[in-house]
C-alpha positions in Angstrom: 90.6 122.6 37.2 91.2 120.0 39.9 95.0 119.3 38.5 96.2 123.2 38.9 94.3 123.7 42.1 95.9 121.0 43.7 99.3 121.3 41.5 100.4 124.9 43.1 102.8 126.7 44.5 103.0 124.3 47.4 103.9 121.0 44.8 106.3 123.2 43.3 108.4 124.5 46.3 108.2 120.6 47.6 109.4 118.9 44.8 112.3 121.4 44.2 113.8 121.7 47.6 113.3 117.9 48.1 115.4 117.4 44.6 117.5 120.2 45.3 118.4 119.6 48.6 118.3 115.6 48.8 118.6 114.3 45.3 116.5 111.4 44.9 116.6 110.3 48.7 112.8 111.3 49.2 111.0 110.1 46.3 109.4 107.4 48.0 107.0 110.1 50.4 105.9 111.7 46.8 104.8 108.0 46.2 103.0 107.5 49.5 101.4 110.7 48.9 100.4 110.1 46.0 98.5 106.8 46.8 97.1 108.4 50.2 95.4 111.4 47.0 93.9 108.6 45.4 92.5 106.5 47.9 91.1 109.5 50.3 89.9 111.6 46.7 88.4 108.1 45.3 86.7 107.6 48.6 85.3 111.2 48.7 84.2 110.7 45.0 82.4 107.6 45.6 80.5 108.8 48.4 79.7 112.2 46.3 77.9 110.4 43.9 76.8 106.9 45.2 75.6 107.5 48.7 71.8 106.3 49.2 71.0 109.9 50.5 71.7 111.6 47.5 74.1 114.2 49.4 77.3 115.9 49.5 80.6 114.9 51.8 80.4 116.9 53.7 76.6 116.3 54.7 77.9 112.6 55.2 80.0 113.8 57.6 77.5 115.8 59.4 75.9 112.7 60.0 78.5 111.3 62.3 78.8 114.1 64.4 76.9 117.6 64.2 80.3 119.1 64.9 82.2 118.4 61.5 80.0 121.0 59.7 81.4 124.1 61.8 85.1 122.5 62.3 85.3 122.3 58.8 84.4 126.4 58.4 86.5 127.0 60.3 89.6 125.2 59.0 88.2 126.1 55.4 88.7 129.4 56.7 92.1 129.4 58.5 93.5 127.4 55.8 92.3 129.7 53.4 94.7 132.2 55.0 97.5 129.6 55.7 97.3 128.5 51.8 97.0 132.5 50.6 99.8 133.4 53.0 102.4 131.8 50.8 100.9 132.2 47.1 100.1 135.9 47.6 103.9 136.1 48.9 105.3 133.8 45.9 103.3 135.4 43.3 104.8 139.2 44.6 108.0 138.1 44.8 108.3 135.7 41.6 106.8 139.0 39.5 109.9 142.0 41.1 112.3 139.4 40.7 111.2 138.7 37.3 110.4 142.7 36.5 112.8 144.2 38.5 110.0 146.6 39.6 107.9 147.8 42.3 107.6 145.8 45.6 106.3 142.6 46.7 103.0 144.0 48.2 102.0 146.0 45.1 102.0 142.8 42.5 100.6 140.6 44.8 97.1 143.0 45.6 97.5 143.5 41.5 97.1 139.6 41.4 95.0 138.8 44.7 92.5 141.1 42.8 92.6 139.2 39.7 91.6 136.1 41.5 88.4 137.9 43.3 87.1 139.3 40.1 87.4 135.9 38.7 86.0 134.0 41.7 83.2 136.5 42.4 81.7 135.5 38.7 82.5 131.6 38.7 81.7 130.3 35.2 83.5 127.5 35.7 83.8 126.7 31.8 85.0 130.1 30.5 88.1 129.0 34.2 88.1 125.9 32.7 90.0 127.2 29.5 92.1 129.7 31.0 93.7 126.9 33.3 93.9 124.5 30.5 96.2 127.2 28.9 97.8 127.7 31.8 98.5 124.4 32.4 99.8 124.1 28.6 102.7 126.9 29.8 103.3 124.9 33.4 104.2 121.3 31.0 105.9 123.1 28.4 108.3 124.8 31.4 108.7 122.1 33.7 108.8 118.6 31.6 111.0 120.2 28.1 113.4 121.1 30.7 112.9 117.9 32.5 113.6 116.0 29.3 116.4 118.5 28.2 118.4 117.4 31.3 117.4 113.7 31.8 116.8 112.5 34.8 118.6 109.2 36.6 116.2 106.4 36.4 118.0 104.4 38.3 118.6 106.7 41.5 114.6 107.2 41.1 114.1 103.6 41.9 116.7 103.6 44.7 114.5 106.6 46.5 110.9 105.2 45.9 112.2 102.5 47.6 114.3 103.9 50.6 111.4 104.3 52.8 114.2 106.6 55.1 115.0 110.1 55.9 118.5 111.2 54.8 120.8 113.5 56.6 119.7 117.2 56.9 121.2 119.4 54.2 120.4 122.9 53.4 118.1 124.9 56.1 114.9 122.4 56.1 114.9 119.3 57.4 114.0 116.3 55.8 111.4 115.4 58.4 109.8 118.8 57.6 109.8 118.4 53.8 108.6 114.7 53.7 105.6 116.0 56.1 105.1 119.2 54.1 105.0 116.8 50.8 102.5 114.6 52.6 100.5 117.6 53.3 100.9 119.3 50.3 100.0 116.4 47.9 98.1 113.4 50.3 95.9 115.0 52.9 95.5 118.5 51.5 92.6 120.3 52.7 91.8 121.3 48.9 90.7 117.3 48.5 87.3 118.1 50.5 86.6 120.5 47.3 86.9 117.9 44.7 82.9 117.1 45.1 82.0 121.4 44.2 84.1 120.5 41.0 81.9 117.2 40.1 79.0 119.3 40.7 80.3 122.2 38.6 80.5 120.0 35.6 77.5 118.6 36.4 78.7 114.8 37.2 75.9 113.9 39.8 75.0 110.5 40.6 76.5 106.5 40.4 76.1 107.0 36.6 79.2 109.5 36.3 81.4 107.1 38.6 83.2 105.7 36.0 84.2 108.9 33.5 84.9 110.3 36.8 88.1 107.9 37.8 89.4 108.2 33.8 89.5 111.3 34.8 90.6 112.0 37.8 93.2 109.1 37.0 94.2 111.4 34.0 94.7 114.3 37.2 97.2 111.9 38.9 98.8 111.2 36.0 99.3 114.9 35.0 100.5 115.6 38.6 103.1 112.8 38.8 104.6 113.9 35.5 105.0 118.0 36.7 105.9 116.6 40.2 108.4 114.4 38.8 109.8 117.2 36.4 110.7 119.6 39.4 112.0 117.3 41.5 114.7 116.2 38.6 115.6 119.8 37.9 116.2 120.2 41.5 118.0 116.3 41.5 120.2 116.9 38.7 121.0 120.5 38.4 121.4 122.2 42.1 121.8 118.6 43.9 125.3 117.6 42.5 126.8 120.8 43.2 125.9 120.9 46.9 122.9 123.5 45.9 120.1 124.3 47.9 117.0 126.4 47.6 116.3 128.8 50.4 114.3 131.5 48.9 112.5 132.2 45.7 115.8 133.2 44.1 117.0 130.3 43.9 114.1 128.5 42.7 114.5 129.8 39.1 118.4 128.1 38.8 116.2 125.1 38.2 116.1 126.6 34.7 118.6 129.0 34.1 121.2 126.5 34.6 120.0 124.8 31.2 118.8 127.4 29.1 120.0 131.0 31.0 118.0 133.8 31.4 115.2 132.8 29.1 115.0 129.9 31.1 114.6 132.1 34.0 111.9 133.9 32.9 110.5 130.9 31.6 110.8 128.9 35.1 109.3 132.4 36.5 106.2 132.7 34.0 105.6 128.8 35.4 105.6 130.0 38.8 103.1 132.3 38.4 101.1 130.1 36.2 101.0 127.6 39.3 100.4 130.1 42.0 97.4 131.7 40.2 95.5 128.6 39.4 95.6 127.4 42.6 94.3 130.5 44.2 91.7 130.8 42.1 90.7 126.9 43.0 91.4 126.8 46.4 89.1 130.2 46.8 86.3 128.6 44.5 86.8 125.6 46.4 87.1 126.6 49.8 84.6 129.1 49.5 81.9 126.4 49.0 83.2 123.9 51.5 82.9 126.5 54.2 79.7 127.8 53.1 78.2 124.8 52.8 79.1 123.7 56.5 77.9 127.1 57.7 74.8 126.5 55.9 74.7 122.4 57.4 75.6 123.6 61.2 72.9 126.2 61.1 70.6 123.8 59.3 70.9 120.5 60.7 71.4 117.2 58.5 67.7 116.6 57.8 66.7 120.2 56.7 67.6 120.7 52.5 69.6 124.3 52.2 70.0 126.7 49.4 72.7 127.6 46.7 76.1 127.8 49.3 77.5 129.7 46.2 75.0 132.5 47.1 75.1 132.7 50.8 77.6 135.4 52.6 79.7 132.4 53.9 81.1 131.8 50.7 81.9 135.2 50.1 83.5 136.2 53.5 85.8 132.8 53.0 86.9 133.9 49.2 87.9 137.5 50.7 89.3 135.6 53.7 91.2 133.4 50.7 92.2 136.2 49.1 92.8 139.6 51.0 93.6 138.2 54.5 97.1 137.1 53.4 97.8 140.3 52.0 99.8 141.0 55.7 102.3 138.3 54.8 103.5 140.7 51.9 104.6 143.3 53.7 106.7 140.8 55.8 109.9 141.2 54.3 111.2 138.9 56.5 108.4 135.7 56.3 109.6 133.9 52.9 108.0 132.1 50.5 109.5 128.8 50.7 109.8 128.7 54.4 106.2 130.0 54.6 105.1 127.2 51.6 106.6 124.3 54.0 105.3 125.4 57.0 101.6 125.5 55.7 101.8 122.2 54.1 103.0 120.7 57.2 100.4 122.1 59.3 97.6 120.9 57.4 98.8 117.1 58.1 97.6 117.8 61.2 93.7 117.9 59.8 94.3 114.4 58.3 92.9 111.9 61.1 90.3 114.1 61.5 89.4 114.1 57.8 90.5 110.9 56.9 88.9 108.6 60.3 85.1 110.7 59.1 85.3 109.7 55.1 86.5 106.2 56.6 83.6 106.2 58.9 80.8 106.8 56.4 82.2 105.1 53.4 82.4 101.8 55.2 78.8 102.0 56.9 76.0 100.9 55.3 73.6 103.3 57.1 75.6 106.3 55.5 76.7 105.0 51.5 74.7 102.1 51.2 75.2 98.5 50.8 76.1 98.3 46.8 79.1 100.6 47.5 80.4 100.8 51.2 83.5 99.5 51.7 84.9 96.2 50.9 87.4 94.8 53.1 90.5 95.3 51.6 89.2 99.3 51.2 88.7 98.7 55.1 92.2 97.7 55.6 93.9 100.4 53.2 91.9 103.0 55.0 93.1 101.5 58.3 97.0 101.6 57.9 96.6 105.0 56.5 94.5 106.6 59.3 97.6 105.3 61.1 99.9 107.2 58.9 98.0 110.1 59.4 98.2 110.2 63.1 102.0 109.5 62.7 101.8 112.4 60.3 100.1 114.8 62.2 102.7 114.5 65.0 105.5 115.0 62.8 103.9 117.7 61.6 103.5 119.3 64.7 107.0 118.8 66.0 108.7 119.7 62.4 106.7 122.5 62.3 107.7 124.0 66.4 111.1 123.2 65.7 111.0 125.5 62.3 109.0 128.1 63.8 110.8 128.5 67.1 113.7 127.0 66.5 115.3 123.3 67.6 
């Protein structure tokens, strides 16, 4: 669940235009985004089910300031429609491309629909199989074509350790894509909803801490190989031959250049396989992050609250998720990819906010506990990121001006 709600469209159209348009020159921000995942996720798990209060994230964060609970409905709301915006968009324009029928608003309410039926009646087993099929179809596209090309080991170690931007090809920047790439995989709002998945399987207390990093280890793992797969069908197909991807129509050359127009369809059918998953997650997930600090802020930190699954928060978020961004598809004009790169560098902008509160009350003893606050070294990690997030967030912010209104 957790891999394909995180590993969407926005993975996907960052990976490809980074291979596509810059080779290898940028694999060293997929590796710093990676690591900032784990850390931040391993943090948030370890509070989720080893804090002395017995309580959730985000109740943890309530504690600092009685602020975060509303902030974060809020954002859990406007993300909602940031992160919709471009999968309802990709998902209507990946199925007429692929058809050759009807228009991009009329598949994507087909498919926005599919996603509230499903959300509105979360049995999180039964969605537990569908994305595990799903995700059998999103491997067997991405990494046999991967491996049918080959990518260059070598030029993969040269980027992860550039640690530099190379020159601008194509229409995004580098600045904007390494940003996007931080967003889209490192400080992604969608890591706040890891804890609603622990507590759908039912993985509640100190006892589950360890089957919970095999497995979210197992997530990173699955990640890094898709990730890596896109990024060296981009690299060694479209890169070489001064390529670039622009639009959703060029996205599919990833695989029609190896196996034609089965491997069109094929790159297509994993398009849509990402998309969906990941709108189903992120409206699961959001829906109970912004319920639950709806619930918190009216509540206050000391008083218990209901089922945030139930309340009408949760489901004026999922509709918000899910029929808001419905606008963006009759936007000829807006894009998929641009609109995919945009959103994911916005969101960097929530990281120091995010990641300064997790630090805060993971390294307390007052809010976790003594047996599993902080050690120093966690202290220190957490301290050079925080800075990377507030060199993030105004890179975001200037990437994204300068792609919105121009340089």
């Amino acid at each position: 669940m957790i891999v394909l709600t995180w590993l969407g469209a926005g993975d996907i159209v960052e990976a490809g235009v980074a291979g596509g348009n810059y080779g290898y020159a940028l694999m060293w921000v997929i590796v710093l985004a990676l690591l900032m995942r784990f850390l931040f996720v391993s943090l948030i798990a370890k509070y989720q089910l080893c804090n002395q209060h017995g309580e959730g994230v985000l109740d943890g964060l309530s504690r600092i300031h009685s602020s975060y609970p509303i902030m974060l409905c809020i954002a859990a709301a406007l993300m909602g429609h940031v992160y919709g915006a471009y999968m309802t968009v990709g998902l209507g324009e990946a199925c007429v491309n692929l058809t050759g029928h009807g228009k991009v608003w009329h598949w994507a309410l087909l498919w926005n629909l599919a996603a509230l039926a499903i959300v509105f009646r979360p049995l999180y087993k039964r969605i537990e199989w569908v994305f595990k099929i799903l995700l059998g179809l999103l491997s067997i596209s991405f990494l046999g074509s991967a491996i049918w090309v080959g990518p260059d080991y070598s030029e993969i170690a040269k980027g992860t350790l550039a640690f530099k931007l190379p020159p601008a090809s194509g229409s995004f920047s580098p600045l904007l894509i390494a940003i996007g790439m931080i967003g889209a995989v490192g400080g992604s709002m969608m890591n706040l909803a890891y804890p609603y998945f622990l507590e759908a399987k039912g993985w509640r207390g100190p006892q589950f801490r360890r089957v919970q990093m095999y497995d979210f280890l197992l997530a990173i793992f699955v990640i890094i190989l898709l990730d890596l797969a896109v990024w060296t069908l981009g690299a060694e197909l479209l890169h070489p031959k001064g390529l670039t991807i622009e639009n959703m129509n060029d996205l599919p050359r990833l695989l029609s250049e190896v196996l034609g127009n089965g491997g069109r369809i094929f790159f297509y059918v994993g398009i849509c396989a990402a998309i969906f998953t990941s709108m189903i997650g992120n409206a699961m997930g959001l829906g109970c992050l912004g319920s639950h600090g709806w619930m918190r802020w009216r509540a206050g930190i000391e008083q218990p609250i209901g089922d945030f699954k139930q309340h009408k928060a949760y489901r004026i978020i999922v509709l918000i998720c899910l029929m808001s961004p419905m606008v963006w598809a009759f936007q000829e004009t807006a894009g998929f990819v641009r609109l995919a790169l945009v959103a994911n560098s916005a969101q960097v902008v929530l990281i120091p906010f995010i990641a300064g509160g997790l630090w805060w009350i993971t390294a307390k003893t007052s809010y976790i506990g003594e047996k599993y606050r902080n050690v120093w070294w966690e202290n220190l990690i957490m301290g050079v990121l925080f800075t990377l997030a507030i060199w993030g967030a105004w890179g975001a912010v200037t990437s994204v001006m300068a792609n919105v209104f121009g340089d």
